[in-house]
N, CA, C and O atoms as a GROMACS GRO file, in nm:
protein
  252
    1UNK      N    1  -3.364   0.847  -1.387
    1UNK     CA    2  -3.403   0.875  -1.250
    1UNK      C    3  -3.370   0.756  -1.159
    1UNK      O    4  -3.333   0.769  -1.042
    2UNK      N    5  -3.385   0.653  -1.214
    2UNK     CA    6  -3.392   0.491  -1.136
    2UNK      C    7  -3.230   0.481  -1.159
    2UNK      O    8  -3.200   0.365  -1.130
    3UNK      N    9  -3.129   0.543  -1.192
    3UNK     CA   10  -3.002   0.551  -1.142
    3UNK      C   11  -2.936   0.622  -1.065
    3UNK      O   12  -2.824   0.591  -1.025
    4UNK      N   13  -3.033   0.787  -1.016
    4UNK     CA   14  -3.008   0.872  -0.916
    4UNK      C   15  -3.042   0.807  -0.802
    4UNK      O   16  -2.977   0.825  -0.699
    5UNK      N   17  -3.175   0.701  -0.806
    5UNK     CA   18  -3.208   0.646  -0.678
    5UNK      C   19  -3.102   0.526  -0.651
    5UNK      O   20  -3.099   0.478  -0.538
    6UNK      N   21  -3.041   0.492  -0.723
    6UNK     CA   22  -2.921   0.377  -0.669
    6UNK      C   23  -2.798   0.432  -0.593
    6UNK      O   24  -2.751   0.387  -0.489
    7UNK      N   25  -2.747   0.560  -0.677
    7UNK     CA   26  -2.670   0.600  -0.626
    7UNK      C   27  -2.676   0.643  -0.508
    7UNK      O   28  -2.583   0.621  -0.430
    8UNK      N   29  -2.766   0.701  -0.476
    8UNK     CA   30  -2.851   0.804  -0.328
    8UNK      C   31  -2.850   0.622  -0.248
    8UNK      O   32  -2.767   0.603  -0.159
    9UNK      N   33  -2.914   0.544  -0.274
    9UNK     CA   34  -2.894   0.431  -0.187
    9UNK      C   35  -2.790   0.429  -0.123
    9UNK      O   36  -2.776   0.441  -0.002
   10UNK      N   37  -2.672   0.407  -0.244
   10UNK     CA   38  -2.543   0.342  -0.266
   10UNK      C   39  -2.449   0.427  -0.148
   10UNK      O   40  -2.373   0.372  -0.069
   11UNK      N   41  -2.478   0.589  -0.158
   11UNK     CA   42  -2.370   0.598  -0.062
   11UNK      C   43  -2.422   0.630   0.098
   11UNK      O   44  -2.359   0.672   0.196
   12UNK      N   45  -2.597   0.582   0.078
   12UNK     CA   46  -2.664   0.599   0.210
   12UNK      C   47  -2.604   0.435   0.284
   12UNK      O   48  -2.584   0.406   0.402
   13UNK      N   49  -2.595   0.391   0.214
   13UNK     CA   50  -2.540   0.242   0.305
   13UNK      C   51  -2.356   0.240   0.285
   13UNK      O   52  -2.292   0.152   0.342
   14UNK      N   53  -2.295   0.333   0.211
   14UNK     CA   54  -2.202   0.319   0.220
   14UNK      C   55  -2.110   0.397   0.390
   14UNK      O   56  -2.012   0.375   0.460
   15UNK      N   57  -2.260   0.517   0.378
   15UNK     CA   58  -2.204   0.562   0.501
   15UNK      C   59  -2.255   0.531   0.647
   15UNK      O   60  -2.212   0.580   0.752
   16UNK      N   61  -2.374   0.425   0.628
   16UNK     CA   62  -2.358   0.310   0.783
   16UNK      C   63  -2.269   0.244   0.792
   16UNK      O   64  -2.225   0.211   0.903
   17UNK      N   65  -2.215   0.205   0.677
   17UNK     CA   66  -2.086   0.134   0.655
   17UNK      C   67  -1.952   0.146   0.737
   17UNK      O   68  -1.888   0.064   0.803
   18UNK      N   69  -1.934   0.285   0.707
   18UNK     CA   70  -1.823   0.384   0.736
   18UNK      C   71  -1.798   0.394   0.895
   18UNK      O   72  -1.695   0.400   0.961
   19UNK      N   73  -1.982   0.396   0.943
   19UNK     CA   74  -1.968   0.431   1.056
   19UNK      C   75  -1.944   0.341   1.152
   19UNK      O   76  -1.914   0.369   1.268
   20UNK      N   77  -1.962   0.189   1.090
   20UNK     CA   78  -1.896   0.095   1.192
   20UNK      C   79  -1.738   0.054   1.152
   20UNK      O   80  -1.683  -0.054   1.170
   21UNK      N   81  -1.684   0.174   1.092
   21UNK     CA   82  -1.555   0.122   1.116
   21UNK      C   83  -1.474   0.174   1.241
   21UNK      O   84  -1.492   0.282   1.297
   22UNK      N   85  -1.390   0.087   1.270
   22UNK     CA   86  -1.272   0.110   1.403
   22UNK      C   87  -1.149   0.190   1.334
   22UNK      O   88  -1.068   0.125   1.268
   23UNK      N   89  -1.136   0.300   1.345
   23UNK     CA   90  -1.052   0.408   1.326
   23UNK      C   91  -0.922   0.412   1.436
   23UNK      O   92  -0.932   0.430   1.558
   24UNK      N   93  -0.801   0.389   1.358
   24UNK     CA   94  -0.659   0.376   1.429
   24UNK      C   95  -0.699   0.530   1.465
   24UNK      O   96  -0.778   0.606   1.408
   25UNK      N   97  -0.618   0.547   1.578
   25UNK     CA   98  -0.537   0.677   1.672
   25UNK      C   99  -0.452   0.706   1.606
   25UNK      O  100  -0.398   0.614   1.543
   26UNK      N  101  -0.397   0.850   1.587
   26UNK     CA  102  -0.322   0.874   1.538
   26UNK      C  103  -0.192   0.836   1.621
   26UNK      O  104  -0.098   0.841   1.542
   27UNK      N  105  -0.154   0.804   1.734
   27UNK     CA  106  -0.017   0.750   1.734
   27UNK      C  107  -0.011   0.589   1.647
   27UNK      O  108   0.091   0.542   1.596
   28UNK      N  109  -0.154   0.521   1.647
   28UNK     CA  110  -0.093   0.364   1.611
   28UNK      C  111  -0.078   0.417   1.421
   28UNK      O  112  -0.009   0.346   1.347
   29UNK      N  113  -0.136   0.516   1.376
   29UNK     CA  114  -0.137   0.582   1.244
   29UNK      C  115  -0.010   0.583   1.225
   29UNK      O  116   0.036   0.501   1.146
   30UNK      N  117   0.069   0.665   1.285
   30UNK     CA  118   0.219   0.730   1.293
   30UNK      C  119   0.266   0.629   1.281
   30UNK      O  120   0.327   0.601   1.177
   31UNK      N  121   0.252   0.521   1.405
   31UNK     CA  122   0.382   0.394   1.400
   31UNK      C  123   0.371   0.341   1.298
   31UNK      O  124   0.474   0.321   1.233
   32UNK      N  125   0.252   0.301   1.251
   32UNK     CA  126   0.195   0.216   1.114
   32UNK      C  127   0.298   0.244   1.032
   32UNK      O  128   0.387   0.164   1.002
   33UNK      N  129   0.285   0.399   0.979
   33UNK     CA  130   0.370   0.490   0.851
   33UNK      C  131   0.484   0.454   0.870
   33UNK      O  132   0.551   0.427   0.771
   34UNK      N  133   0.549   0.441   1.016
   34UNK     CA  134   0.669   0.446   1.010
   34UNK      C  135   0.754   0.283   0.988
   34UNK      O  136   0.868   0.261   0.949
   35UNK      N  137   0.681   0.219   1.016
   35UNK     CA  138   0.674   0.060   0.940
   35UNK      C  139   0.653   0.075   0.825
   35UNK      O  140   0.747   0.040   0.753
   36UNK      N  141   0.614   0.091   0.802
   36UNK     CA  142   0.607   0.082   0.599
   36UNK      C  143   0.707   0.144   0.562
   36UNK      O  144   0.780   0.092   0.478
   37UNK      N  145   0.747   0.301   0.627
   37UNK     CA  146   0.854   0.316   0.513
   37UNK      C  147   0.989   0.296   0.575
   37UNK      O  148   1.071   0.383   0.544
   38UNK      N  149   1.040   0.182   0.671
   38UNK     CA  150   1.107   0.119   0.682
   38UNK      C  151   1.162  -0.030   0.609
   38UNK      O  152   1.273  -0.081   0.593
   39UNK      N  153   1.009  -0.072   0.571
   39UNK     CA  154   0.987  -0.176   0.514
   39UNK      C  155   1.049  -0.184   0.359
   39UNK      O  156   1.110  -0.261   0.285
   40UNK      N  157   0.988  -0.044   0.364
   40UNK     CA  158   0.977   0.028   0.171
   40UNK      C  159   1.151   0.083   0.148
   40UNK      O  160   1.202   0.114   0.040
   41UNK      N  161   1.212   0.084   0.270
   41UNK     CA  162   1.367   0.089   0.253
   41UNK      C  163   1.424  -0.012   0.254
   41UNK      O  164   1.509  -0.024   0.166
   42UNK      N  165   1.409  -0.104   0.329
   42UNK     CA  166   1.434  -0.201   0.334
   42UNK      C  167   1.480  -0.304   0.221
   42UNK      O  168   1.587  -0.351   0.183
   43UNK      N  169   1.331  -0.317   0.183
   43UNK     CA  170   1.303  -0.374   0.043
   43UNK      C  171   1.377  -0.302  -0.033
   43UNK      O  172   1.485  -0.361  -0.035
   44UNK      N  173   1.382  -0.229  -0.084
   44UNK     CA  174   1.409  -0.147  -0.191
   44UNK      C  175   1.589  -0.168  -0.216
   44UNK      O  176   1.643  -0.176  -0.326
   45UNK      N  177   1.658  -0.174  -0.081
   45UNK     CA  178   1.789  -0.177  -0.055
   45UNK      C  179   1.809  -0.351  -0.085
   45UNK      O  180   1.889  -0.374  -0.175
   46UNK      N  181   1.761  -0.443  -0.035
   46UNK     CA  182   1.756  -0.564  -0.116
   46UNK      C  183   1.744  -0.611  -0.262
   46UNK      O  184   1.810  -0.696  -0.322
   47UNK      N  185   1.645  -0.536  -0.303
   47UNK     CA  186   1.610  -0.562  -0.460
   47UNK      C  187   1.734  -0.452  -0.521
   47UNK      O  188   1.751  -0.472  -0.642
   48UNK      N  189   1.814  -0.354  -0.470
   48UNK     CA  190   1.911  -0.277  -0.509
   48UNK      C  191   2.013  -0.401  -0.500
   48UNK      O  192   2.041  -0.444  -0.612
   49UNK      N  193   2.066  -0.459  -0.413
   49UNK     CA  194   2.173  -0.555  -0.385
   49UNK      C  195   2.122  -0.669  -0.484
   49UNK      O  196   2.206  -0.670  -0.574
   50UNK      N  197   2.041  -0.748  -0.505
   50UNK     CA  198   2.006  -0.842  -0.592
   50UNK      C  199   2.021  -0.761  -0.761
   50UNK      O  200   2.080  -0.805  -0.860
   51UNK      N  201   1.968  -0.668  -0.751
   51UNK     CA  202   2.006  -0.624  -0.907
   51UNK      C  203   2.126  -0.610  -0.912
   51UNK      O  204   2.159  -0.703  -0.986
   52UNK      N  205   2.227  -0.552  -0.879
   52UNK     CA  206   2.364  -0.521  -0.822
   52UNK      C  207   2.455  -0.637  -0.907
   52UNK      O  208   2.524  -0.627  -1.008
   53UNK      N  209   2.425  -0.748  -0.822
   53UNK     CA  210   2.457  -0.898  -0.809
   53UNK      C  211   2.450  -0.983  -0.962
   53UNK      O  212   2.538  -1.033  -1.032
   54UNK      N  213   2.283  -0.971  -0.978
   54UNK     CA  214   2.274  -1.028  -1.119
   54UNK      C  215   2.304  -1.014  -1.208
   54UNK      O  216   2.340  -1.099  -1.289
   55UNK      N  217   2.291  -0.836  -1.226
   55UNK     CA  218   2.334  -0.785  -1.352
   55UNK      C  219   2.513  -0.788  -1.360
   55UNK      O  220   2.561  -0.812  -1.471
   56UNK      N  221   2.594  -0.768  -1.262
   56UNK     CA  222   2.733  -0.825  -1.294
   56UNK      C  223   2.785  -0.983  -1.282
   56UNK      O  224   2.903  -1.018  -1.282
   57UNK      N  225   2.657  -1.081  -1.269
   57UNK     CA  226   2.664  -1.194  -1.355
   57UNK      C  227   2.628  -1.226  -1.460
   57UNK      O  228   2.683  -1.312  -1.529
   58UNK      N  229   2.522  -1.156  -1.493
   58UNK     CA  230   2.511  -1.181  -1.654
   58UNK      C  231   2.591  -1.097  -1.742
   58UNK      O  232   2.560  -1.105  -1.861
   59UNK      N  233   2.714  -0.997  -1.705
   59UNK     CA  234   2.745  -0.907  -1.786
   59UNK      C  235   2.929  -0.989  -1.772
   59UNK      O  236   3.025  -0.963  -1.844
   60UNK      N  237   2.924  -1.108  -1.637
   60UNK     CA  238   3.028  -1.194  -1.642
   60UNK      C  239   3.004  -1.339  -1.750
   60UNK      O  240   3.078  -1.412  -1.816
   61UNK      N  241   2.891  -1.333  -1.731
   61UNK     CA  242   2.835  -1.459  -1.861
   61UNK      C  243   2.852  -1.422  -1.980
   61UNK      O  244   2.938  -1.493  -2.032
   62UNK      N  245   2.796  -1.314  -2.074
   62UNK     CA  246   2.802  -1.265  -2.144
   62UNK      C  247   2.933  -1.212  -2.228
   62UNK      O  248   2.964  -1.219  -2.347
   63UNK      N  249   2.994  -1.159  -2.120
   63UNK     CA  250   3.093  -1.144  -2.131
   63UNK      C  251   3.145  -0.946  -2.169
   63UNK      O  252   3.263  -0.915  -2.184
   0.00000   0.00000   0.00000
């Protein structure tokens, strides 16, 4: 029982919690997303060019 009452605490303060948070707008939401998966191309196209790179130096080392 003395673990139903923690939990019942737990998400009674989790949701005063909640309620002082500052919630983005959905346009600064949108721009957000659209930064990341620019970012997430970005990146991804770098670590593509660096693998690219290394692996036909070690396959020039190697031989």
């Amino acid at each position: 029982m003395e673990k139903l009452n923690k939990a019942k605490i737990y998400f009674q303060e989790a949701r005063v919690e909640l309620k002082k948070v500052t919630w983005p707008s959905r346009p600064q939401t949108l721009q957000l997303t659209w930064i990341v998966i620019v970012m997430v191309i970005i990146s991804a196209i770098f670590f593509g060019i660096c693998d690219f790179i290394l692996s036909g130096l070690v396959k020039l080392i190697l031989g």
